[in-house]
N, C-alpha and C positions, 0 to 999 in steps of 0.2 A: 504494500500500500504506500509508502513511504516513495519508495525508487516513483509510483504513478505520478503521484503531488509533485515531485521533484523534476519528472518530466513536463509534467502541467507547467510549473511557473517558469524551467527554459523554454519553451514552445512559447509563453505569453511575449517574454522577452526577446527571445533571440526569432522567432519564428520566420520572419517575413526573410528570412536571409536563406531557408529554405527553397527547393523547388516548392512547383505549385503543387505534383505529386505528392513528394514527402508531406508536404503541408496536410495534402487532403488525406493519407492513409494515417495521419497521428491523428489529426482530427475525427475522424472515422473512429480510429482504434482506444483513444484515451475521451475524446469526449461523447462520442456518439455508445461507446460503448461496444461496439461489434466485433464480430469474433473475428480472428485473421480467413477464416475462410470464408463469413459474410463478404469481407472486404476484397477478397479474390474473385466469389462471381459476382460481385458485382460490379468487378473494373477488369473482369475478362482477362485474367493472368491466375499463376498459381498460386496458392498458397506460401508456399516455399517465398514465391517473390517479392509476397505483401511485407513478411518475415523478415526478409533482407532488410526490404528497404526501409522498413520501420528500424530495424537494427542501425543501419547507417546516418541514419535522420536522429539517433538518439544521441551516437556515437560523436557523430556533426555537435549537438547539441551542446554536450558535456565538454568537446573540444573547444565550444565558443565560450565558455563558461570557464574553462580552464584558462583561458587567453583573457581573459574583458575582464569576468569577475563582478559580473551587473549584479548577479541575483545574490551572490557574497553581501557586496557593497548594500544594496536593497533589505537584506534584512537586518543589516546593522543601522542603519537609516532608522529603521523601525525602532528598533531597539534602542536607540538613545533617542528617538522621540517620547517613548517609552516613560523613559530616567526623568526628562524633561516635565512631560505629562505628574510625575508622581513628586518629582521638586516642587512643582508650580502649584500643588495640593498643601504641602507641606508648610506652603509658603501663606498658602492661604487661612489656614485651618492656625496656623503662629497668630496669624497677623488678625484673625476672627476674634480671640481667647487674648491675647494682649490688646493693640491700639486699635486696632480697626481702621485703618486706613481706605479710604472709598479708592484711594490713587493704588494702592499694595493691590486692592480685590481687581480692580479693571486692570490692573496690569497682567497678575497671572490670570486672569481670565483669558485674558488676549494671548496668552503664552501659547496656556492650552488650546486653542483654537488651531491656533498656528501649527502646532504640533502635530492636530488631529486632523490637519489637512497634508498634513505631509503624508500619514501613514494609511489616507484612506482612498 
């Protein structure tokens, strides 16, 4: 399940760098769901071929990932929006129970905003 999701978000990223084929048989095979041999009659080649070429297109995939490092960088992105989001709480929920600053709450409000635009 894991290697699937892991395909999933290089295909979201890296995908259009793809042929139109590899495109259509991952799309087919991870999001439509269908079996390699669905995907065989119905693009009129073998089994064997859909097989390959999804293997090649993964392959392709993991190699763009290994080079670029999008989807690395992407979830580290996440991840200290993450830290951000839970500072910007910290800071709020301080600043609640001491001064109460209206300028402290609209600022980390706006933090976390900011944040939750990054990571969504």
């Amino acid at each position: 399940m894991a290697n699937n999701v892991e395909i999933t978000i290089l295909f979201d990223i890296y995908g259009e760098m793809l042929t139109d084929k590899q495109k259509d048989f991952l799309n087919y095979y991870y999001n439509d769901d269908l079996s390699l041999s669905e995907i065989a009659e119905n693009e009129g080649i073998t089994r064997q071929g859909v097989r390959d070429a999804i293997k090649r297109a993964e392959a392709q995939l993991y190699d763009m990932e290994t080079r670029l490092g999008f989807a690395k960088k992407n979830e580290l992105i996440g991840q200290r929006m993450n830290d951000i989001i839970e500072c910007a709480d910290k800071i709020n929920a301080y600043n609640l129970e001491h001064d109460l600053s209206r300028e402290v709450n609209e600022t980390t409000v706006r933090i976390k905003s900011l944040a939750l635009s990054v990571i969504e």
